[in-house]
C-alpha positions in Angstrom: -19.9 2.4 43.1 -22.3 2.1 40.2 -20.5 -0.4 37.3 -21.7 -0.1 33.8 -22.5 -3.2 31.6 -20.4 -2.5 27.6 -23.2 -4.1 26.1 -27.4 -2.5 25.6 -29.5 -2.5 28.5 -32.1 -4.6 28.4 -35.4 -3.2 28.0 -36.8 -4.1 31.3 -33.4 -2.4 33.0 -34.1 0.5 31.2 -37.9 0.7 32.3 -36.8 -0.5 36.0 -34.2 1.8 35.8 -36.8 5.0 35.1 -39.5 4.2 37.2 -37.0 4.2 40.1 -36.6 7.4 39.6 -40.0 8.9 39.4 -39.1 10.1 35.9 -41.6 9.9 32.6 -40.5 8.8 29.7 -40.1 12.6 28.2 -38.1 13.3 31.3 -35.8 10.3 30.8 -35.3 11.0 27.2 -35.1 15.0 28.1 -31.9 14.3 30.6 -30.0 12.6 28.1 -30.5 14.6 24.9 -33.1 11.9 23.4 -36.6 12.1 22.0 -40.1 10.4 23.5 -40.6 7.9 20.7 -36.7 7.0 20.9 -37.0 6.4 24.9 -40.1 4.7 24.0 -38.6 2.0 21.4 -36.4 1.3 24.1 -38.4 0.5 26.5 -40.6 -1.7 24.2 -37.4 -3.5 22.8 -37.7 -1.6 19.8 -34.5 0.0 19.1 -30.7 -1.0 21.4 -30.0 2.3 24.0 -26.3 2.2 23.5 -24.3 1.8 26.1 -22.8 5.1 26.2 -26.3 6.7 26.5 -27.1 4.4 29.1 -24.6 5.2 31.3 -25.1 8.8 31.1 -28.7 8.1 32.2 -26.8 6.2 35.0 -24.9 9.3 36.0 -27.4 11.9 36.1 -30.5 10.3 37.0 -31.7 12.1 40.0 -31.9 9.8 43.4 -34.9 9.9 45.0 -34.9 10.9 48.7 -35.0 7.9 51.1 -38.5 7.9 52.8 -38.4 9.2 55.7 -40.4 7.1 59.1 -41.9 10.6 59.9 -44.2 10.7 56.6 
């Protein structure tokens, strides 16, 4: 069960968050209806995400597949 925060992301959550799931930037800002340079000012502390667009990143963020022991 994934439970979502009614304040900002921090910027390092938003960056962790990313990374974890092999998406750029343009991706991440792509998947929820964003620009780069927004996704970016996040990231850097910039500008707030607000919470509503964060937890739509939450939602459709693609899961990476576990790694398997046969790679």
């Amino acid at each position: 069960m994934i439970l979502f925060k009614k304040t900002s992301p921090t910027p390092e959550e938003i960056k962790q968050a990313r990374q974890a799931t092999g998406l750029t930037q343009t991706k991440a800002a792509e998947l929820i209806y964003s620009t780069y340079r927004t996704w970016q000012d996040w990231e850097a502390g910039k500008a707030h995400m607000h919470p509503g667009l964060w937890e739509l990143f939450l939602r459709k963020k693609p899961e990476l597949p576990e790694p398997s022991i046969f790679d």
